[in-house]
ZAVO-508666 format. One record per residue: residue number from 1; residue in three letters; chain; y, x, z of N, C-alpha, C, CB in turn. Coordinates in steps of 0.02 Angstrom, whole numbers, padded with zeros to 5 digits. Atoms other than C-alpha are relative to their C-alpha. Glycine has a CB too. Layout:
<torvos>
[NUM,ALA,A,[Y,X,Z],[Y,X,Z],[Y,X,Z],[Y,X,Z]],
...
</torvos>
This chain:
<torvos>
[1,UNK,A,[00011,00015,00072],[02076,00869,01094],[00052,-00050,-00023],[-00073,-00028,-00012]],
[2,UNK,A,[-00053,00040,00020],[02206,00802,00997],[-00020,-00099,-00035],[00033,00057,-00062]],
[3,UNK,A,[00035,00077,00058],[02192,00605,00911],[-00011,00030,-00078],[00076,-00084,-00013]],
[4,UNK,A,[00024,-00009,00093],[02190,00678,00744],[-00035,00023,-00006],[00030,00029,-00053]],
[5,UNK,A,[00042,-00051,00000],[02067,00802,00776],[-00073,-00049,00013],[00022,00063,00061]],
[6,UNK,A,[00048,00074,-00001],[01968,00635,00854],[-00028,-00027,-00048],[00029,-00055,00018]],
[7,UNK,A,[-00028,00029,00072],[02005,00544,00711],[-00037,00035,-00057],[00086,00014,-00011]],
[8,UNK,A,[00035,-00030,00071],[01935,00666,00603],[-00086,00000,-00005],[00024,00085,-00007]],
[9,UNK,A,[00097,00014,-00024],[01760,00667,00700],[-00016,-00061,-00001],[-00029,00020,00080]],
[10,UNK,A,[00005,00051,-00005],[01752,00504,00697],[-00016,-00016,-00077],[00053,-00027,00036]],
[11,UNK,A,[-00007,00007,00074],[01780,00495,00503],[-00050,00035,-00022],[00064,00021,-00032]],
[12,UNK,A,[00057,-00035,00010],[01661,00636,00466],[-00069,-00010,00024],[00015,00050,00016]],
[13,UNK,A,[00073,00031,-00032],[01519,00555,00580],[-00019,-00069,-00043],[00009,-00025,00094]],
[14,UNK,A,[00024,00066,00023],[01535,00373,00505],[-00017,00031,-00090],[00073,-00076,00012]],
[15,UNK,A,[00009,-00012,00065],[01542,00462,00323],[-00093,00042,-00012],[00075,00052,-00021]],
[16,UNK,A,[00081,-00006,-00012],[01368,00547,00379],[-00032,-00048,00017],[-00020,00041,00046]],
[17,UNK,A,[00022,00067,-00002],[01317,00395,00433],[-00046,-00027,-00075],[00073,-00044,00013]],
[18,UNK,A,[-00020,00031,00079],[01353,00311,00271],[-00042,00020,-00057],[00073,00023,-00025]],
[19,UNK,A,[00043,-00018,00045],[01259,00449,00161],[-00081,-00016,00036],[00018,00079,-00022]],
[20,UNK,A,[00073,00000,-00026],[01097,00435,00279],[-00019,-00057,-00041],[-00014,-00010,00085]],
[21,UNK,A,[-00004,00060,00022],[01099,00257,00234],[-00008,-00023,-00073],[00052,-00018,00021]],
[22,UNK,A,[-00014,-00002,00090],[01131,00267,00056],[-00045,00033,-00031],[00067,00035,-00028]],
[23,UNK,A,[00059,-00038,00017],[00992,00399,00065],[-00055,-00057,-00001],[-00016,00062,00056]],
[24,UNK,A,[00056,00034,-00008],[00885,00282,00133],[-00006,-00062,-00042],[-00007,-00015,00066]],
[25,UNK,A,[00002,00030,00019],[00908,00134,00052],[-00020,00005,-00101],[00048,-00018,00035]],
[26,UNK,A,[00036,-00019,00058],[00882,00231,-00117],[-00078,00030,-00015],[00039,00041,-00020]],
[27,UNK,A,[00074,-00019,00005],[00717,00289,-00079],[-00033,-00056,00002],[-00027,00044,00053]],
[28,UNK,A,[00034,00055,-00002],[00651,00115,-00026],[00013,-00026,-00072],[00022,-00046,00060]],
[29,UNK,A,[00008,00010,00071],[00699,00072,-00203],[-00016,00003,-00048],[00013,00001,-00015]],
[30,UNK,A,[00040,-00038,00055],[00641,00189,-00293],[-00058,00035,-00004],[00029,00039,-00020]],
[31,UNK,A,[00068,-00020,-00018],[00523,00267,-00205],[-00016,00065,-00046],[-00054,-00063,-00013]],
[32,UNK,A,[00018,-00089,00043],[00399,00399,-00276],[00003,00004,-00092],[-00106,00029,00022]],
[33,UNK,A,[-00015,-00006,00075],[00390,00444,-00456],[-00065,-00046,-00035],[00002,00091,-00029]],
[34,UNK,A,[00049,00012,00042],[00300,00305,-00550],[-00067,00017,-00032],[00021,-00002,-00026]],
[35,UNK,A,[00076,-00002,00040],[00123,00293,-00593],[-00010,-00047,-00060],[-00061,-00020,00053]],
[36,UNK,A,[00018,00052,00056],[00080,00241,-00760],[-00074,-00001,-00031],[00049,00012,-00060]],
[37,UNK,A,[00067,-00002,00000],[-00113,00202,-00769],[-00010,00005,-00073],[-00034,-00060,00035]],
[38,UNK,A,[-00006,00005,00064],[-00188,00220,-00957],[-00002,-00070,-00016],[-00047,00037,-00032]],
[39,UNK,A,[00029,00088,00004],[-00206,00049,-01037],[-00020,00018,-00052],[00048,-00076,-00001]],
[40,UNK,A,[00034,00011,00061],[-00318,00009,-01173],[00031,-00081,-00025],[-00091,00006,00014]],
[41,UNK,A,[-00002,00052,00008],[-00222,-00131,-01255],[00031,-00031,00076],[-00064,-00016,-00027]],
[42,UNK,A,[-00016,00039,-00060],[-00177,-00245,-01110],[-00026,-00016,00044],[00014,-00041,-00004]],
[43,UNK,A,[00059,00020,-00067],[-00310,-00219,-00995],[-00001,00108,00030],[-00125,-00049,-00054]],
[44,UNK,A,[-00014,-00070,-00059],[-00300,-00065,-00857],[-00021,-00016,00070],[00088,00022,00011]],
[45,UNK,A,[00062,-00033,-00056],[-00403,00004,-00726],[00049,00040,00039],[-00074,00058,-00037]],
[46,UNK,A,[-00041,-00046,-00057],[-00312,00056,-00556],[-00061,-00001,00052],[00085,-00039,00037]],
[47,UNK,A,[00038,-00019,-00069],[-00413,00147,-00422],[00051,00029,00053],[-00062,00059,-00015]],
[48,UNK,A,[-00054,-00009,-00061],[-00331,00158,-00248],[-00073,-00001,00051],[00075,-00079,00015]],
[49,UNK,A,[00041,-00020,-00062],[-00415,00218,-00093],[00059,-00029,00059],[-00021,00098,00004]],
[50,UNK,A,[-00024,00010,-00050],[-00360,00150,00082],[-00011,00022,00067],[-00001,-00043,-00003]],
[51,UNK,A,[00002,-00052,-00065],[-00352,00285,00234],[00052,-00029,00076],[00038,00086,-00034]],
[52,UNK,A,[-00037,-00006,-00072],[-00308,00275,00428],[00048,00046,00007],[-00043,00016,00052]],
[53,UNK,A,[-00046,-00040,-00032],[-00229,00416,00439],[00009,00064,-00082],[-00041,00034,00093]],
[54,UNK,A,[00010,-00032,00064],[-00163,00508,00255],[-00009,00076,00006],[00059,-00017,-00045]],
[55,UNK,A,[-00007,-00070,-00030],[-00157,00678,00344],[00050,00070,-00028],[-00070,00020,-00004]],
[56,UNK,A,[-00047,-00040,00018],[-00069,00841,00311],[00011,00022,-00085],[-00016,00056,00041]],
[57,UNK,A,[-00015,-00029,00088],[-00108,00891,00133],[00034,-00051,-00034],[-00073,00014,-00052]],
[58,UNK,A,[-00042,00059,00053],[-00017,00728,00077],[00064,-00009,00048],[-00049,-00093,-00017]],
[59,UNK,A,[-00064,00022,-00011],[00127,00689,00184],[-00008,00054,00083],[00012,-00104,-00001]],
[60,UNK,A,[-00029,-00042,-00087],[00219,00776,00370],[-00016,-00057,00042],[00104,00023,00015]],
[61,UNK,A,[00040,00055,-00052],[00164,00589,00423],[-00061,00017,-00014],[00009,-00085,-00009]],
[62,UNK,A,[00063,-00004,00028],[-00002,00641,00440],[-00035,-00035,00036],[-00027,00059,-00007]],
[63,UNK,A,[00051,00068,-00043],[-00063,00490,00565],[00007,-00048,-00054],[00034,-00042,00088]],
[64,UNK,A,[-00040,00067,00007],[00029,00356,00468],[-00074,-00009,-00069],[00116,00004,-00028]],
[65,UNK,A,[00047,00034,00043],[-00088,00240,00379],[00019,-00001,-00073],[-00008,-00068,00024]],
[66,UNK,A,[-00064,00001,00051],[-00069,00236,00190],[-00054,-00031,-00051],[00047,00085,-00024]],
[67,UNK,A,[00043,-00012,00051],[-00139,00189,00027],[00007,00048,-00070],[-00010,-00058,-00017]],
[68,UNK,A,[00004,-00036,00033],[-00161,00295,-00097],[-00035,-00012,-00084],[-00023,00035,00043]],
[69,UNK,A,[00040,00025,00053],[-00200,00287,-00287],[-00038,00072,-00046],[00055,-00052,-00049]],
[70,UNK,A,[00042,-00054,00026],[-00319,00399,-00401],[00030,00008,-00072],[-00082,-00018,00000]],
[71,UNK,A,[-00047,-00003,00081],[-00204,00473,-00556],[-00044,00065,-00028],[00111,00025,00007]],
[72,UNK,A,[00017,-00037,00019],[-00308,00542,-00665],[-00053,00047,00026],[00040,00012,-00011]],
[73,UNK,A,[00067,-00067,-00047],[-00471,00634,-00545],[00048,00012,00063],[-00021,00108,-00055]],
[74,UNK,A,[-00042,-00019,-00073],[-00329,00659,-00419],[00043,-00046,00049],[00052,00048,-00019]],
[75,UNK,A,[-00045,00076,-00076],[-00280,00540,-00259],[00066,00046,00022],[-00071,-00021,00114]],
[76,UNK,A,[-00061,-00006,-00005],[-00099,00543,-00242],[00037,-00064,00054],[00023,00002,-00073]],
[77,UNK,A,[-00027,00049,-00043],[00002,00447,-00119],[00083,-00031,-00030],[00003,00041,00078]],
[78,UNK,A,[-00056,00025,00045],[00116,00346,-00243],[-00026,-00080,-00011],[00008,00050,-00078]],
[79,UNK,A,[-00007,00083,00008],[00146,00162,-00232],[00027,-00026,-00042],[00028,-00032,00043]],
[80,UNK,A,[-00045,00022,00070],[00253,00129,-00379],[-00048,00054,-00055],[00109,00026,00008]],
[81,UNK,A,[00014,-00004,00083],[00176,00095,-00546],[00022,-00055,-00043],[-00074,00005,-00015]],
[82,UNK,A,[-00052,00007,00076],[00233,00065,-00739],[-00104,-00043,00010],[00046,00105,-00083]],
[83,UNK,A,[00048,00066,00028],[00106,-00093,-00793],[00011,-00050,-00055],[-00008,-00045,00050]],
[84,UNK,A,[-00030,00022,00042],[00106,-00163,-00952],[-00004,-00094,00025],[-00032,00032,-00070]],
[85,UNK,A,[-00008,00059,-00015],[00175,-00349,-00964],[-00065,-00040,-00048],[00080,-00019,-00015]],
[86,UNK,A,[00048,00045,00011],[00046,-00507,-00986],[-00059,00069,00000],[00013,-00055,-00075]],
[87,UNK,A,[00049,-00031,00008],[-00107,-00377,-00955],[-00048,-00011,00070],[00022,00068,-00018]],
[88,UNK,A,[00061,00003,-00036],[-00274,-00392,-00844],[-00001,00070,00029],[-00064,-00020,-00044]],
[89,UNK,A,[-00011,-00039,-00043],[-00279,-00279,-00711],[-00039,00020,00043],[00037,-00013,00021]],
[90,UNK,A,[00058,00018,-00053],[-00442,-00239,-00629],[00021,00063,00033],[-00090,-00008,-00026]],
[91,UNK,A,[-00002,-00041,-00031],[-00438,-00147,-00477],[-00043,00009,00051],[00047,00002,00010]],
[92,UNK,A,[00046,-00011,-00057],[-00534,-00062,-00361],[00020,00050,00066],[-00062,00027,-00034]],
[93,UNK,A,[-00029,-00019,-00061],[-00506,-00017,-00176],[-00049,00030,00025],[00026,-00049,00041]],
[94,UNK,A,[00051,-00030,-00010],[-00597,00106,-00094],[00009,00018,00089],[-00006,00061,-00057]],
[95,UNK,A,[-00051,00012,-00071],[-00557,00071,00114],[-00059,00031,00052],[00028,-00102,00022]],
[96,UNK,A,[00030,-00062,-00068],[-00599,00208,00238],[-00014,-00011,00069],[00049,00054,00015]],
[97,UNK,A,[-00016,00025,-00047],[-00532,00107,00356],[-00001,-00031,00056],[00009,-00009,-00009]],
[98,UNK,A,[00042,00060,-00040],[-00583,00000,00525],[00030,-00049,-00002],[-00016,00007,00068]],
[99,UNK,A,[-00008,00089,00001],[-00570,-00169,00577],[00059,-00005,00029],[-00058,-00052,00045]],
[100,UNK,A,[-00046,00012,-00048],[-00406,-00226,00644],[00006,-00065,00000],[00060,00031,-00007]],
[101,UNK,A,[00012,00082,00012],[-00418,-00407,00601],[00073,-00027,-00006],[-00044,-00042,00070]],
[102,UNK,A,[-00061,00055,00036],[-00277,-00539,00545],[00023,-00042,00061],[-00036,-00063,-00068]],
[103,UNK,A,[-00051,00031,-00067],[-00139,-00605,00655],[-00002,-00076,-00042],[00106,00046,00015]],
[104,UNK,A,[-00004,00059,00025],[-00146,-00753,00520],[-00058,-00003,-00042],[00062,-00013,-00031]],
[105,UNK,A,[00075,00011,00038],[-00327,-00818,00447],[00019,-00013,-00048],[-00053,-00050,00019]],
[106,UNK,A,[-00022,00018,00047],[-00237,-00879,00304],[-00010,00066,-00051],[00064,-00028,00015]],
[107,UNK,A,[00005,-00074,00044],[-00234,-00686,00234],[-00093,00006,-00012],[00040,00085,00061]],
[108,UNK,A,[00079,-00005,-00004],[-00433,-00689,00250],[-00031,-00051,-00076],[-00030,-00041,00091]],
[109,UNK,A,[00008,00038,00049],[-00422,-00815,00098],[00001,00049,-00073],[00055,-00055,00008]],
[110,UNK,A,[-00019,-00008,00058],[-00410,-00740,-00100],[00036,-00043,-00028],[-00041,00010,-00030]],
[111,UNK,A,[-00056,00054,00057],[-00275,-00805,-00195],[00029,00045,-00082],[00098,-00021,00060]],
[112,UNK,A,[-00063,-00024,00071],[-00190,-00781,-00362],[-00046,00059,-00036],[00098,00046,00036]],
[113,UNK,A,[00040,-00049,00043],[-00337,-00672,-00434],[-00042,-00032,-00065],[-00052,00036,00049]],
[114,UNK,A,[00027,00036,00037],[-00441,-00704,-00568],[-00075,-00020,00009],[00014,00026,-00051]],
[115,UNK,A,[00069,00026,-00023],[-00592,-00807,-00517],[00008,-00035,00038],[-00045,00037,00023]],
[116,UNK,A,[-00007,00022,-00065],[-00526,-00842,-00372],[-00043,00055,00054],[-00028,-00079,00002]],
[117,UNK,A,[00038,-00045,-00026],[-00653,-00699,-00318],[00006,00077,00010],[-00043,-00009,-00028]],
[118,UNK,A,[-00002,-00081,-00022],[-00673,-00529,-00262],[-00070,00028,00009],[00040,00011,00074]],
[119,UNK,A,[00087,-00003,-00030],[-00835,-00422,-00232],[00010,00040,00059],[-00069,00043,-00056]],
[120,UNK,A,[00008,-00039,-00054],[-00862,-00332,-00083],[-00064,00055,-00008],[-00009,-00048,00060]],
[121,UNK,A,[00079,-00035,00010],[-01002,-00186,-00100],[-00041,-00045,-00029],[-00041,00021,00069]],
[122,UNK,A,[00035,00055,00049],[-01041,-00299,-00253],[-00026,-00071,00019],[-00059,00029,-00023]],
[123,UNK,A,[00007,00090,-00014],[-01061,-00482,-00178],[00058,-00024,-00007],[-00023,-00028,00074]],
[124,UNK,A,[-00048,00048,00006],[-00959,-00596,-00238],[00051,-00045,00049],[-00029,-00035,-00026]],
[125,UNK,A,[-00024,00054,-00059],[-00838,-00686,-00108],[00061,-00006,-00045],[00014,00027,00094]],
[126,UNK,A,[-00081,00049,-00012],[-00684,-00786,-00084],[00038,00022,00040],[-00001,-00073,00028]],
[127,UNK,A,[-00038,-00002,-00052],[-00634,-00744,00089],[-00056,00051,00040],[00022,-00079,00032]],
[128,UNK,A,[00037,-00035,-00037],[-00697,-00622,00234],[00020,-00030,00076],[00011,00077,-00015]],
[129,UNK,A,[00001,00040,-00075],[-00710,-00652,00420],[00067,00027,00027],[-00072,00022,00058]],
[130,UNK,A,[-00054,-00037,-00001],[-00541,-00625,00470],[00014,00065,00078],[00056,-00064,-00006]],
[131,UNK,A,[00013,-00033,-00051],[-00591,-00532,00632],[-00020,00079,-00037],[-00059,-00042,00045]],
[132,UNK,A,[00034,-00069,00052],[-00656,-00387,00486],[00044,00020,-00025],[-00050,-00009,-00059]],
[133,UNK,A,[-00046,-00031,00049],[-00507,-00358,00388],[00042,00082,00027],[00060,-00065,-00014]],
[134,UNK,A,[-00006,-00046,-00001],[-00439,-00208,00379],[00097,00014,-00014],[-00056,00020,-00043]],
[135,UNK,A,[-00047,00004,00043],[-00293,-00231,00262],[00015,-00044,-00051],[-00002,00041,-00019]],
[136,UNK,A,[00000,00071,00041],[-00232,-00348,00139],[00056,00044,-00076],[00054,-00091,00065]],
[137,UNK,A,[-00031,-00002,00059],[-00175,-00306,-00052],[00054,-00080,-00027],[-00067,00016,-00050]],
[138,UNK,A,[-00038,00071,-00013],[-00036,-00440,-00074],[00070,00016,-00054],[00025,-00015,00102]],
[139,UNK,A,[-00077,-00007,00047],[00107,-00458,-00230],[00019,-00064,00004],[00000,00026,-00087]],
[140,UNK,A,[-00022,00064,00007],[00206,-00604,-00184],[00013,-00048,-00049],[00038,00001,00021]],
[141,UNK,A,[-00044,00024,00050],[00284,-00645,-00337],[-00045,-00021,-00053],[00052,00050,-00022]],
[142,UNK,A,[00087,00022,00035],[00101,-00663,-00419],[-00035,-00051,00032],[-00060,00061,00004]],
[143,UNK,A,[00046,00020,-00060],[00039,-00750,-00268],[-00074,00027,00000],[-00004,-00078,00002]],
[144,UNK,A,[00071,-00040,-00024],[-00101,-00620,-00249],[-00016,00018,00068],[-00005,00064,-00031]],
[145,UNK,A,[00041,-00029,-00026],[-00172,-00591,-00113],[-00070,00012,00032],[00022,00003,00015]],
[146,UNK,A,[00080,-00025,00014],[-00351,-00504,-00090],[00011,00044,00084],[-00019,00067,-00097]],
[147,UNK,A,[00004,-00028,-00056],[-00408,-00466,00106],[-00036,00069,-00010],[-00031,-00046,00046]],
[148,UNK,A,[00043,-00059,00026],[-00477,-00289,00121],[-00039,00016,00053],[00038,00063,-00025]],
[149,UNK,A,[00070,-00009,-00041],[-00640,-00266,00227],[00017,00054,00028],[-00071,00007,-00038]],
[150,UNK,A,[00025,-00044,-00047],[-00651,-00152,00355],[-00053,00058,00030],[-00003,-00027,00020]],
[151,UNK,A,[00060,00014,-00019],[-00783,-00051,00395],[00001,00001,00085],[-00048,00052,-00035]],
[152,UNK,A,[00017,00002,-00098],[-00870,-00050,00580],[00016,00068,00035],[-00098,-00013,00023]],
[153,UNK,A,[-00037,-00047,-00025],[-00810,00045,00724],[-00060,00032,00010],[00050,-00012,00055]],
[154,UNK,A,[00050,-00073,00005],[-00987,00138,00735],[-00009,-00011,-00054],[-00069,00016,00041]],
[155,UNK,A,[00029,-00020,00060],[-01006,00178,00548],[-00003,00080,00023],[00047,-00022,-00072]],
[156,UNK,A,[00012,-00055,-00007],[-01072,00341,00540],[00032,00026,-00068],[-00072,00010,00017]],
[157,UNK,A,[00003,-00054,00059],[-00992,00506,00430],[00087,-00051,-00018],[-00095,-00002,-00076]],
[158,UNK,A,[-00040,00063,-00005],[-00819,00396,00456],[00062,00095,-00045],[00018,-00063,00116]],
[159,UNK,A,[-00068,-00028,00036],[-00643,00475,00347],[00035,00023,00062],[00049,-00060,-00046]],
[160,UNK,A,[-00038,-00017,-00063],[-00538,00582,00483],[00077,-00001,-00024],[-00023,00078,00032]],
[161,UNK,A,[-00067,-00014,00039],[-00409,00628,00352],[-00009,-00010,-00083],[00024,00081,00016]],
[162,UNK,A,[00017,00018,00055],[-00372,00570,00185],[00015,00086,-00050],[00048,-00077,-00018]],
[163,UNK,A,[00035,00070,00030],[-00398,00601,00039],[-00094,00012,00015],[00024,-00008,-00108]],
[164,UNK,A,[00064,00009,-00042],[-00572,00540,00088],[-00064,00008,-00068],[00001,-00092,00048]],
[165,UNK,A,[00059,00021,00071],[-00745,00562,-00013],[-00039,-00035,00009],[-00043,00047,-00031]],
[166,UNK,A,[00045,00059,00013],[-00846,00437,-00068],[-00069,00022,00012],[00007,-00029,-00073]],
[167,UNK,A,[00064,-00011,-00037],[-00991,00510,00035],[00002,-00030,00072],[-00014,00075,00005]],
[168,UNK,A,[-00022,00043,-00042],[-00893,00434,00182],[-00020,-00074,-00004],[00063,00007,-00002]],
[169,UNK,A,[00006,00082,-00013],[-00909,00267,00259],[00045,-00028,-00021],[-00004,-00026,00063]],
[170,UNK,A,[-00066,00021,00024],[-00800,00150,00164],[-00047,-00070,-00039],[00051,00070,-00058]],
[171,UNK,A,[00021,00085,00038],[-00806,-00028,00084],[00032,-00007,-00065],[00032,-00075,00048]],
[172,UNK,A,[-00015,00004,00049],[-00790,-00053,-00097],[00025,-00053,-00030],[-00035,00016,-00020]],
[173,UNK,A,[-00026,00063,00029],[-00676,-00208,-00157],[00028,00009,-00068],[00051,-00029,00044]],
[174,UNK,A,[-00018,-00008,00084],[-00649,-00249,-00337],[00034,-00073,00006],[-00079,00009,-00070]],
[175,UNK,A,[-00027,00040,00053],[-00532,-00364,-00419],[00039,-00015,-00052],[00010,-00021,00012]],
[176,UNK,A,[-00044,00000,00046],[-00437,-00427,-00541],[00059,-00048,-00012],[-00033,00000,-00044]],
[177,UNK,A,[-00079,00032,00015],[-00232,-00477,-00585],[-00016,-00017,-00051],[00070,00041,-00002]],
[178,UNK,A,[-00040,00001,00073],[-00125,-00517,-00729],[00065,00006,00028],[-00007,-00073,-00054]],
[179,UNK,A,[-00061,-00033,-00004],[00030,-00445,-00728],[00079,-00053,-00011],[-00011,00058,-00060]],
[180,UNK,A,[-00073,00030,00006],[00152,-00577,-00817],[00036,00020,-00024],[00031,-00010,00040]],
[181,UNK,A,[-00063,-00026,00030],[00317,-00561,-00873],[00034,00051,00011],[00037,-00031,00005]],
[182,UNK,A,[-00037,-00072,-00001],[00431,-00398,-00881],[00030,-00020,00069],[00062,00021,-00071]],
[183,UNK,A,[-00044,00002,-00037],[00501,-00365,-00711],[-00013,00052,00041],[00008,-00056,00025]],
[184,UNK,A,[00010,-00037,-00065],[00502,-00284,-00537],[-00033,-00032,00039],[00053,00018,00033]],
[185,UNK,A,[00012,00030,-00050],[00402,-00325,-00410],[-00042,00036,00069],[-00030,-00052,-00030]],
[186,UNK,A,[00005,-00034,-00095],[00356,-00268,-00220],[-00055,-00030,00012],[00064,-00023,00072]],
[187,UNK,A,[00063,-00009,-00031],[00160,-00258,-00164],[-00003,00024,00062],[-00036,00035,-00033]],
[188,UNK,A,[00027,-00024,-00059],[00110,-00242,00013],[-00072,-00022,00043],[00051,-00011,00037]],
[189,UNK,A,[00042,00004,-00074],[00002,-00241,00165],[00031,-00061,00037],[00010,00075,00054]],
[190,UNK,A,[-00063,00020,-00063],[00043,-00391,00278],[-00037,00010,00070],[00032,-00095,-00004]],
[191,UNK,A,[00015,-00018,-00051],[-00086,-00324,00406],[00039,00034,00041],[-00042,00022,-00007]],
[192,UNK,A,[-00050,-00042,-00040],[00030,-00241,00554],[-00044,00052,00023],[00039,-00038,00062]],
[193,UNK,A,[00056,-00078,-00029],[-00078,-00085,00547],[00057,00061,00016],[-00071,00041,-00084]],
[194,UNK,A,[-00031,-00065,-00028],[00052,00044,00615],[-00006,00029,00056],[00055,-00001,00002]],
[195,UNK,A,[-00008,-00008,-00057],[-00003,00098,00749],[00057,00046,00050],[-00052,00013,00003]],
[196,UNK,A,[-00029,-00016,-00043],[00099,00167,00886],[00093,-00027,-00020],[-00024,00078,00008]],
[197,UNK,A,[-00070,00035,-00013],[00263,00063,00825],[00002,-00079,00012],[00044,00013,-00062]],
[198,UNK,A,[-00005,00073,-00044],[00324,-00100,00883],[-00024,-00060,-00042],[00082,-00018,00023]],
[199,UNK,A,[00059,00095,00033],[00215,-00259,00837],[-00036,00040,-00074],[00084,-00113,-00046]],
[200,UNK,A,[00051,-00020,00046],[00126,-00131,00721],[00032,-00001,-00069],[-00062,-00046,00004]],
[201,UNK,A,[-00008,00005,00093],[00255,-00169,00553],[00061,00073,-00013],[00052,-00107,-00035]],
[202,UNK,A,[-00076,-00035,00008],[00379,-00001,00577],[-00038,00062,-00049],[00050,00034,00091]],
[203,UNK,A,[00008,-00067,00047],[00355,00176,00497],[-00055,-00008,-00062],[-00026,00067,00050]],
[204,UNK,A,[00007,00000,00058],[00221,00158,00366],[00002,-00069,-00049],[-00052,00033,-00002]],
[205,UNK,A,[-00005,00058,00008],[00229,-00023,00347],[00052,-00030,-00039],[-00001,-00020,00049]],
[206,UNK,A,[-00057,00002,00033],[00409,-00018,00288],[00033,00047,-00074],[00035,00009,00053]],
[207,UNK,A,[-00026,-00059,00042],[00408,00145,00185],[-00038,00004,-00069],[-00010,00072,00042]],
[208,UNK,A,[00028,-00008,00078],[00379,00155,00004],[-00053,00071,00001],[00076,00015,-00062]],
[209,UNK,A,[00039,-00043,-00006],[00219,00268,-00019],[-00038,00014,00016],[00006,00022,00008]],
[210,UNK,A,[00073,-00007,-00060],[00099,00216,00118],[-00003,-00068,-00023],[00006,00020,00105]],
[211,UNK,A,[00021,00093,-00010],[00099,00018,00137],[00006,-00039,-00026],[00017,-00037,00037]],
[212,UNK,A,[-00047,00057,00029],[00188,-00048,00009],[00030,00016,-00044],[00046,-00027,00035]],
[213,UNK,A,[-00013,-00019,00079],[00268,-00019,-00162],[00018,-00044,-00056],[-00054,00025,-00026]],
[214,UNK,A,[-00026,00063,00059],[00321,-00088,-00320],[-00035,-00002,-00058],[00074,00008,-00030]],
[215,UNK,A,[00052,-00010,00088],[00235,-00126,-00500],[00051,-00023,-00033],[-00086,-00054,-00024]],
[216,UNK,A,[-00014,00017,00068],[00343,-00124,-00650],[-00029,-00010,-00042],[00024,00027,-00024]],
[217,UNK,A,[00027,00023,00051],[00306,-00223,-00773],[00037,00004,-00074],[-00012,-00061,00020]],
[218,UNK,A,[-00025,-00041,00026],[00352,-00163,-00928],[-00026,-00043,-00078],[-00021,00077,00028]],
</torvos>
């Protein structure tokens, strides 16, 4: 094989390279196609369900943990939404999910909501046992975050594959934001629920769509 012929594979590999990369880095950005909830005025109602495993009818990851939101009667697996600016934001979580518990008790706290509270299957709290959590709703840039309950590893009539019905075992958390000023901003999970990758934060943990997402504020 000649050097130029080298030379050329070499050039044509790093330039594939290059687009993978460029692929990827535009999806984490942009992610899926915006959700824009209705608003009445400056107050809007988001329902999101939280599954172990989102299964085949929603994604080719069909282990990978995810959350999911309800557009319109229909659960969709889209993490990026359009939110109007300065607006109240109640939301409700609907978590399929078991216990994996908190590498840091600090997440077991409520912050940055309004009340300072949350309900759980309608009781009022602050914080949960952090040995229970499940998952954690978390927008830095708000300082929100709201732990998300678990249920037990014998619940009976348990979610195998999402999207899951609310005849299933599942824990009902409600609360409520405010949105703030016009911008961008990145919501996640900081539970390391991935299972089978390293220290639990790789494939859905990182990927726009399952774990994590953005809210324009608008």
């Amino acid at each position: 094989m000649s050097r130029g012929t080298k030379l050329l594979g070499v050039v044509i590999g790093v330039a594939a390279i290059a687009a993978l990369i460029a692929a990827y880095v535009v999806f984490l950005t942009h992610g899926p196609t915006p959700y824009r909830p209705a608003a009445n005025g400056t107050t809007v109602n988001l329902k999101l369900q939280t599954v172990a495993a989102v299964g085949p009818k929603l994604s080719p990851n069909e282990n990978w943990v995810s959350y999911l939101v309800d557009e319109n009667g229909t659960w969709k697996r889209s993490t990026v939404w359009t939110l109007p600016a300065n607006a109240t934001v109640h939301v409700t979580v609907l978590n399929y999910d078991g216990q994996s518990g908190l590498r840091n008790p600090f997440l077991a706290q409520a912050r940055g909501i309004v009340g300072r509270q949350f309900t759980l299957n309608g009781k009022a709290m602050s914080s949960i046992n952090p040995d229970e959590a499940s998952h954690t709703f978390a927008i830095p840039d708000f300082n929100v975050i709201v732990p998300i309950h678990g249920i037990a590893d014998d619940a009976k009539n348990q979610c195998e594959f999402a999207p899951c019905d609310p005849s299933m075992a599942h824990d009902t958390i409600t609360f409520t934001f405010r949105t703030g000023k016009k911008g961008h901003y990145r919501w996640q999970c900081f539970v390391p629920c991935a299972a089978g990758f390293v220290y639990g934060f790789g494939g859905p943990m990182q990927t726009i769509g399952y774990m994590d997402g953005f809210i324009n504020v608008v």
